[in-house]
C-alpha positions in Angstrom: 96.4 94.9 90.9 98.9 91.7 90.4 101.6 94.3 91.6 100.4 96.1 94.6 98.8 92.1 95.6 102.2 90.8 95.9 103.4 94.2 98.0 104.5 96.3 95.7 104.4 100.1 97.2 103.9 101.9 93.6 104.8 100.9 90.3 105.8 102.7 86.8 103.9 103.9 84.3 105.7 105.4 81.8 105.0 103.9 78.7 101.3 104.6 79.0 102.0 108.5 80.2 104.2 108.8 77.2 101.5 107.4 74.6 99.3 109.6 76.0 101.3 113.0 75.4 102.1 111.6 72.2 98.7 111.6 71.3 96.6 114.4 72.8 99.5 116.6 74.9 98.3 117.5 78.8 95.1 116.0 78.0 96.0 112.9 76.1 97.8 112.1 79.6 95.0 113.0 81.8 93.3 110.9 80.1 95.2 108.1 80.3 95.5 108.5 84.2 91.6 108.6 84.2 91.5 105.5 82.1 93.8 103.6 84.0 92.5 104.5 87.8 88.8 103.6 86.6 90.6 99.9 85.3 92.0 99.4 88.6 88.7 100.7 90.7 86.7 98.1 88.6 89.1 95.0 89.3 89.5 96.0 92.6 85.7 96.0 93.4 85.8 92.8 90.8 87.7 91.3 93.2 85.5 91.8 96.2 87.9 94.0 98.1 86.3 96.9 100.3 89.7 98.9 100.1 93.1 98.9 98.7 94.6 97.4 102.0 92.4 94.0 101.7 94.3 93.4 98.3 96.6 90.9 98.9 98.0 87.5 97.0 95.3 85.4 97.9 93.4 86.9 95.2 96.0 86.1 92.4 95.2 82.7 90.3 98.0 80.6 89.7 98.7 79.5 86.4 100.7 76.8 84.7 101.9 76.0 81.1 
């Protein structure tokens, strides 16, 4: 979310593909995919926005410290 808010295009997901194979092959990575999609649906809608083009930095929270 933080990513594509600032105007990212895509962003890498390696790490969590990789666990995934590690630990349950084709499936273990399916479902991490499904895991992660249904994470970003939820924050999206959490964050009030219709669609994926209404996300932008205004709904990032600034933090200091």
């Amino acid at each position: 979310f933080k990513a594509l808010a600032l105007g990212a295009d895509f962003v890498q997901l390696g790490r969590p593909i990789l666990w995934g194979l590690a630990h349950g092959g084709e499936q273990g990575v399916r479902h991490v995919l499904k895991s992660l999609l249904a994470e970003f649906e939820i924050t999206v809608g959490l964050a009030g926005c219709a669609k994926l083009a209404d996300v932008n930095a205004t709904y990032l929270a600034e933090t200091r410290g």
